[in-house]
C-alpha positions in Angstrom: 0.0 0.0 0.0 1.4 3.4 -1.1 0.7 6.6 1.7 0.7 9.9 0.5 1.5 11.0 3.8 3.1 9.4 7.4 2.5 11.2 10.6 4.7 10.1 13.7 3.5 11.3 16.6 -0.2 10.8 17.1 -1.1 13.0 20.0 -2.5 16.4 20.1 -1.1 17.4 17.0 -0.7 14.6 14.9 -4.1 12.8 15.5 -5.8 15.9 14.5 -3.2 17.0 11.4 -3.8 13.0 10.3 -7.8 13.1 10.2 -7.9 16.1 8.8 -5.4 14.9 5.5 -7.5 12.1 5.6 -10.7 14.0 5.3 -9.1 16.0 1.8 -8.7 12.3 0.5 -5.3 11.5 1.4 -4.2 8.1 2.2 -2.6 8.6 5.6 -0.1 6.4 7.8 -0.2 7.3 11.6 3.3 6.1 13.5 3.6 5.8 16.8 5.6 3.7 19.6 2.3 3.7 21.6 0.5 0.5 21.4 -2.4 1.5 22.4 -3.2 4.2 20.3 -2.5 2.3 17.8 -5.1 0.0 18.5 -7.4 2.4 19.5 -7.1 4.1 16.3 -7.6 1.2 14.6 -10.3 0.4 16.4 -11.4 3.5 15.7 -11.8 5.1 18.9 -10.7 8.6 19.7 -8.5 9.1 23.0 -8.4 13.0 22.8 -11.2 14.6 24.1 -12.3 17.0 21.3 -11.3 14.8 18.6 -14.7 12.5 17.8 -14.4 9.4 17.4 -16.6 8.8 14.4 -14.4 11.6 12.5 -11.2 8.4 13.2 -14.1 5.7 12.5 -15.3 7.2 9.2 -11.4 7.6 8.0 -10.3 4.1 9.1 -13.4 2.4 7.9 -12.4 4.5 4.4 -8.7 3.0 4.8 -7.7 6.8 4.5 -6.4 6.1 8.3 -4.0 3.7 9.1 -2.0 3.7 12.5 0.9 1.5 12.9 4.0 1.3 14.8 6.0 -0.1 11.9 8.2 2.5 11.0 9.4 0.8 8.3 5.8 1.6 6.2 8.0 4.8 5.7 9.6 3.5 2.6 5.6 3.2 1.3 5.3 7.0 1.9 5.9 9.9 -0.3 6.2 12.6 2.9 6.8 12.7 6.6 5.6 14.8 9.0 7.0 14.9 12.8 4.5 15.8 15.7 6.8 14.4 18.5 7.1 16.3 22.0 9.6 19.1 22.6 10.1 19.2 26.5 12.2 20.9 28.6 15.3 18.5 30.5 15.2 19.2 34.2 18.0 22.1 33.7 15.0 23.9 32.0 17.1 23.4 28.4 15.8 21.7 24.8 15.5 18.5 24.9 15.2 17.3 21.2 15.3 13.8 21.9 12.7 12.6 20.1 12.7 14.2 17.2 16.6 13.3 16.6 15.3 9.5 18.0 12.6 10.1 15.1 15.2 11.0 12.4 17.3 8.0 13.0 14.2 6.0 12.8 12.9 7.0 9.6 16.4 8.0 7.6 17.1 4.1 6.6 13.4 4.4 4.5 14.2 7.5 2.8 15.8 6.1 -0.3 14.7 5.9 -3.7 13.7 2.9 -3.6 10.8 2.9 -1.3 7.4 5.2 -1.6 8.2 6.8 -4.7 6.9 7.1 -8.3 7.7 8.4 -11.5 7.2 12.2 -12.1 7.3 13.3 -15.3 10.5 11.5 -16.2 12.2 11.6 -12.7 12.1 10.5 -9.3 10.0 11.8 -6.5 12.0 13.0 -3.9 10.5 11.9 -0.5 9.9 15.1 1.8 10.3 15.3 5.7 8.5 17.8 7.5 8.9 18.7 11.1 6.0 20.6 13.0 7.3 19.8 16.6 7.9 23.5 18.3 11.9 24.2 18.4 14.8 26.5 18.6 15.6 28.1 15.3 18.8 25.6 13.3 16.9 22.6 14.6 15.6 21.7 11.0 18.9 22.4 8.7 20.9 21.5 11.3 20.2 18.8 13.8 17.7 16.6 11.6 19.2 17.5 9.0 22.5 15.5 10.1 20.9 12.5 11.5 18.9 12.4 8.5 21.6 12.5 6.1 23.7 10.3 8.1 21.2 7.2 8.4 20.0 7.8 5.0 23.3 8.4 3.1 21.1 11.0 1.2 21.3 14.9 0.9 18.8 17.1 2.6 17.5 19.3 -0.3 19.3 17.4 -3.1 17.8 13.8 -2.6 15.0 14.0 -0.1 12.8 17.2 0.6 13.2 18.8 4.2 11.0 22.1 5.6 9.3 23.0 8.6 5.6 24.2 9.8 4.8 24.6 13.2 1.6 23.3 14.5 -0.8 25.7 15.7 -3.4 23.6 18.0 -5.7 25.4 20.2 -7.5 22.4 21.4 -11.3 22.8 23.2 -11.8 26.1 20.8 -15.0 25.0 18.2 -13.3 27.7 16.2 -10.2 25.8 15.9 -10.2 23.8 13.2 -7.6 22.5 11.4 -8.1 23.1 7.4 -9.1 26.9 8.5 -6.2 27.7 10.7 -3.4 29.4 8.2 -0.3 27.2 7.9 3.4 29.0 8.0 5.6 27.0 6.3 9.3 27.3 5.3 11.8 24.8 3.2 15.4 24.0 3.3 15.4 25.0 -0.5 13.1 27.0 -2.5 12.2 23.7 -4.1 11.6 21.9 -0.8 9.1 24.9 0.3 7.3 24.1 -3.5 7.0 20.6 -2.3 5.9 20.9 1.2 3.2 23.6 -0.1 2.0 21.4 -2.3 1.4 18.6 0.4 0.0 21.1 2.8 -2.4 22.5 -0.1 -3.9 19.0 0.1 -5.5 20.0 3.4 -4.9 23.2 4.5 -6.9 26.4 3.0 -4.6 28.9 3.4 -0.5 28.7 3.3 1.9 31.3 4.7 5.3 30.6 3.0 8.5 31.6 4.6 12.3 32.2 3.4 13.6 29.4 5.5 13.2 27.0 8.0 14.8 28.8 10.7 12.2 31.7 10.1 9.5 29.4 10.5 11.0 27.9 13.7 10.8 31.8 14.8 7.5 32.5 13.9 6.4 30.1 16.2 8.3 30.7 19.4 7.3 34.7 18.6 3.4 33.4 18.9 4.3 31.8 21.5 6.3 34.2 23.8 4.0 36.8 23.2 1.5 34.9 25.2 3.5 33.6 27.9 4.9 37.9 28.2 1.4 39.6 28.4 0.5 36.7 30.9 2.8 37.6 32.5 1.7 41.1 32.5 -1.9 40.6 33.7 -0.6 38.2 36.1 1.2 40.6 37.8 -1.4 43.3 37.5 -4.1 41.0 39.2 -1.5 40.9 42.6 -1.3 44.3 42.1 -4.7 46.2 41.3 -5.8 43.0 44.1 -4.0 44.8 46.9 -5.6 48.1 45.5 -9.6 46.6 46.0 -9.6 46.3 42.2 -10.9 43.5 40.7 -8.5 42.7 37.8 -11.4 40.7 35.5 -13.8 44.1 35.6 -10.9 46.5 34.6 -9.5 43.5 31.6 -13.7 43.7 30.5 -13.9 47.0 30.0 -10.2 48.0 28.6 -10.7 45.2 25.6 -13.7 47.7 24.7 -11.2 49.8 22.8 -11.7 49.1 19.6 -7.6 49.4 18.7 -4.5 48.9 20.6 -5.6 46.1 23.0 -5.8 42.4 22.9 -7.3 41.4 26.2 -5.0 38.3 28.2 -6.2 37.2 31.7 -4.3 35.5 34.3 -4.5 32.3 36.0 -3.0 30.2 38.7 0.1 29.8 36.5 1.3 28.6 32.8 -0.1 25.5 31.4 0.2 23.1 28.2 2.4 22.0 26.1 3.8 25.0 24.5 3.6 28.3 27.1 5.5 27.2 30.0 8.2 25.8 27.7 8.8 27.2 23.8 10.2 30.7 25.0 13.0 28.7 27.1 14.1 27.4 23.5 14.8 30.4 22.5 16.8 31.6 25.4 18.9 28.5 25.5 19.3 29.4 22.0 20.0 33.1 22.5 23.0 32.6 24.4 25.1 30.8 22.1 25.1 34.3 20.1 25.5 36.2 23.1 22.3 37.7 24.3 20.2 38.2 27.0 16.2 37.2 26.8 15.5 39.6 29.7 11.4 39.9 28.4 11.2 35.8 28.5 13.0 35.6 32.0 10.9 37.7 33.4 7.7 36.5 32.1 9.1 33.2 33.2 10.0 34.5 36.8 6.1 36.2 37.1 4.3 33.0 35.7 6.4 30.4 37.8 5.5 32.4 40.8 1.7 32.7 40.4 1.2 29.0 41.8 2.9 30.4 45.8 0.5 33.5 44.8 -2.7 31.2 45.1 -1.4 29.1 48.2 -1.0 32.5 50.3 -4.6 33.3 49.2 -5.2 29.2 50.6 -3.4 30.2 53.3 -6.0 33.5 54.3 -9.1 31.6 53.4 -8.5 29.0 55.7 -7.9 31.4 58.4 -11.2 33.3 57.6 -12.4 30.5 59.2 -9.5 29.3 62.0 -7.9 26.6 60.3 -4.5 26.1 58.6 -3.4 24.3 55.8 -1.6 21.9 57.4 -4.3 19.0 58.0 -6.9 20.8 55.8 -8.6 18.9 53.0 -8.6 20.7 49.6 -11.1 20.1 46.9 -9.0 21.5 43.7 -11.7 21.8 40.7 -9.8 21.3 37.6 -6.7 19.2 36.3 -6.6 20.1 32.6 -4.5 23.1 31.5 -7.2 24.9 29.8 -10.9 24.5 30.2 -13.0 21.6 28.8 -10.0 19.8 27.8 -8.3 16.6 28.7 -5.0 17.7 28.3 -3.0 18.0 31.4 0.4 18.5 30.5 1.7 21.1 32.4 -1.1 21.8 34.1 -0.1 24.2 37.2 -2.9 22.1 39.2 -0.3 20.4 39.4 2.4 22.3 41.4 -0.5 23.7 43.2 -1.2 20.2 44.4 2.8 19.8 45.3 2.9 22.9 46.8 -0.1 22.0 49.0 1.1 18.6 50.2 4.4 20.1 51.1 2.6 22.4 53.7 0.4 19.6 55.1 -3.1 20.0 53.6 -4.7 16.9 52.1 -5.6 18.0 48.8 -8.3 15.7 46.2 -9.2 17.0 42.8 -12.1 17.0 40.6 -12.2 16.8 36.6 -14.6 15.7 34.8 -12.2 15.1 31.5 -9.5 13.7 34.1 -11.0 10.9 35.7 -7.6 9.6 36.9 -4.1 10.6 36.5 -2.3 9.4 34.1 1.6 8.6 34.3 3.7 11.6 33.3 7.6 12.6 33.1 6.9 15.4 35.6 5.0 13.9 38.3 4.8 10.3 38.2 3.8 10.1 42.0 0.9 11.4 41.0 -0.1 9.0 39.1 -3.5 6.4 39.4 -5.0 9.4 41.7 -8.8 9.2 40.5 -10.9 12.2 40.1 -13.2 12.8 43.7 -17.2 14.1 43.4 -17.4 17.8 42.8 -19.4 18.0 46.3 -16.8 15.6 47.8 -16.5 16.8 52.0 -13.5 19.1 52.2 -12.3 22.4 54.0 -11.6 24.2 50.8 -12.8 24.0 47.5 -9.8 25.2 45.0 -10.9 26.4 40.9 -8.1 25.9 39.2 -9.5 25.3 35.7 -12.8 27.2 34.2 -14.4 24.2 32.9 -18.2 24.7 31.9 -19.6 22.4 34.5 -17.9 24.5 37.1 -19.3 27.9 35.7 -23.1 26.5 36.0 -22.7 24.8 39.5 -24.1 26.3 42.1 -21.6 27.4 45.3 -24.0 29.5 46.9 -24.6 27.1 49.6 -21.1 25.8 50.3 -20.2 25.9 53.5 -16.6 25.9 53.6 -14.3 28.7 51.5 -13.9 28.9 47.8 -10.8 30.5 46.5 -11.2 31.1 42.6 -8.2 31.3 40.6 -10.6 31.7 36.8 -13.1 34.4 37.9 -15.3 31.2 37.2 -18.3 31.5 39.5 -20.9 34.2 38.9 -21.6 36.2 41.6 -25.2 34.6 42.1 -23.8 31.2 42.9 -20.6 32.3 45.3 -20.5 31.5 48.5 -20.6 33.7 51.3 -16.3 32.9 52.0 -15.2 33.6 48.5 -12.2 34.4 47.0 -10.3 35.1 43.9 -6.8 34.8 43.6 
């Protein structure tokens, strides 16, 4: 069977990037070293929230939608695109593991004589596409030499290589992937031609670049200018807060201006896969050319901090009604990133829970897309905790996540403190001890 396309990495990105290829007609190989979404996919179940699983039924059922963990079905593929993860080592620096453990994976099947066909008169030059978010070089530099080493090939001369960082905003009904422009940049100009054309397959609208290094840019800037004006009304909430000003009124009525404002609003700290952790690429970057990322640093410093913001304000609700946190049981109401969502990865739920059970309280959560923990590099110990009932008997209840179901539950007649980190309770359904951090 000849793919016109291979996708390794079938998570948040690639599941979605995959069904929607899939849906334009193309005949689409999912790769993964997961097992089980491999057989979930071909089962044709969906394990991402917001992904339905009829959209991965319909496509299987097609054979548009193959999942495998056979690596070797790259040789029957005429492009390869990488959705691994990006994380941070626990020195805070890149770690491009898997993408480099990727490109030594798939370089053996990049020769000519596997996946490709005749085009008028010539060869068709297999093309490799990463969309995993990275530091700029990482493209036409580090894949690029593990690529050309296992494949005995030359990036741009026998085998296609460009760039297009994903741009996911799972849980938005707005989101969708054929509608969401596409920035892409190629090694050579002919690459970019090719990895248009694939993207043109699925994907309305293209944004070409000059390289890949500026489309590795483009999507750090997207990035750390989120995580900066975060930071900004983060620090404005601690600070209008000690003024009596409620920082969700005065964010309402400044995004009235119909110019020079996009409103942000702060949270209990950074979550997801790419806020807390793509501007820190660039900073490693920056200092192997000698310069200071004092605007990311900071941002960092202010949205690191935000989670011993919100266990102060613990602190005083508990002692609005004489206890401490040491021996208190917290309810904390949300362990998704972002709301309605199943996506925990760096969630700050969870350093709120650490931070917690380092000063004695006893703390439970609540999720209705979380119903237990799932194992994680981060915080393993964690792990098999099962989601509590929302009116489960506490001493706090603690909103860390504005998922729907909490905004229509009624608080009014709670009878312990509720500390809000979401302005996610209208006033109607507070409780009398309420308070927003």
């Amino acid at each position: 069977m000849k793919f016109d396309l291979s996708i390794v990495g079938l998570g948040y990105v690639g599941l979605p990037l995959g069904i929607q290829f899939a849906k334009s007609g193309c005949k689409v190989l999912g790769l993964d070293v997961d097992e089980v979404k491999v057989r979930e996919i071909s089962a044709g179940r969906s394990y991402i929230r917001h992904i339905p699983a009829e959209d991965v039924a319909a496509q299987v059922k097609a054979g548009r939608f193959t999942a495998s963990s056979d690596f070797s079905l790259v040789k029957q593929s005429e492009a390869v695109v990488i959705c691994v993860p990006t994380p941070l080592n626990k020195n805070r620096e890149p770690d491009i593991s898997y993408i480099l453990k990727t490109g030594e994976a798939i370089a053996p099947y990049l020769r000519a004589d596997g996946g490709r066909r005749e085009v008028e008169g010539g060869m068709r030059k297999k093309l490799v596409v990463l969309e995993s978010t990275t530091y700029p070089g990482t493209t036409d530099e580090d894949l690029r030499k593990v690529l050309e080493k296992g494949s005995g090939l030359k990036a741009g001369v026998d085998f296609h290589l460009a760039f297009s960082p994903e741009r996911e905003d799972p849980g938005n009904p707005q989101s969708k992937v054929a509608e969401i422009p596409k920035v892409v940049g190629g090694l050579t100009p002919a690459c970019l031609e090719r990895a248009k054309e694939l993207y043109g397959k699925a994907i309305k609208k293209l944004v070409p670049v000059s390289s890949t290094r500026a489309a590795e840019a483009t999507k750090l800037m997207e990035n750390i200018f989120r995580s900066v004006n975060i930071a900004l009304v983060n620090e404005l909430k601690i600070i209008y807060g000690s003024m009596g000003i409620d920082i969700w009124e005065v964010i309402e009525a400044a995004k009235t201006k119909p110019f020079g404002f996009m409103p942000f609003y702060p949270g209990p700290g950074l979550g997801g896969h790419c806020i807390p952790i793509d501007p820190f690429y660039l900073t490693w970057k920056a200092r192997e050319y000698g310069h200071p990322t004092r605007f990311i640093e900071l941002a960092g410093e202010i949205n690191t901090a935000m989670p011993d913001h919100v266990v102060a304000k613990v602190g005083e609700a508990l002692n609005s009604v004489g206890k401490p946190i040491k021996g208190s049981k917290i309810l904390l109401l949300g362990l998704a990133y972002k709301a309605d969502v199943d996506d925990d990865r760096e969630s700050p739920s969870y350093i709120l829970m650490e931070k917690l059970e380092a000063k004695g309280a006893q703390v439970g959560y609540h999720d209705p897309y979380v119903p237990v923990i799932r194992p994680s590099r981060e915080h393993s110990h964690l792990a098999g905790r099962k989601s509590a009932a929302i009116d489960a008997p506490c001493d706090l209840v603690l909103i860390s996540t504005a998922h729907a179901p909490f905004k229509t539950h009624d608080f009014s007649g709670l009878a312990v403190p509720l500390v809000d980190t979401r302005n996610c309770v209208i006033p109607s359904r507070r409780p009398k001890k309420y308070f927003q951090a």
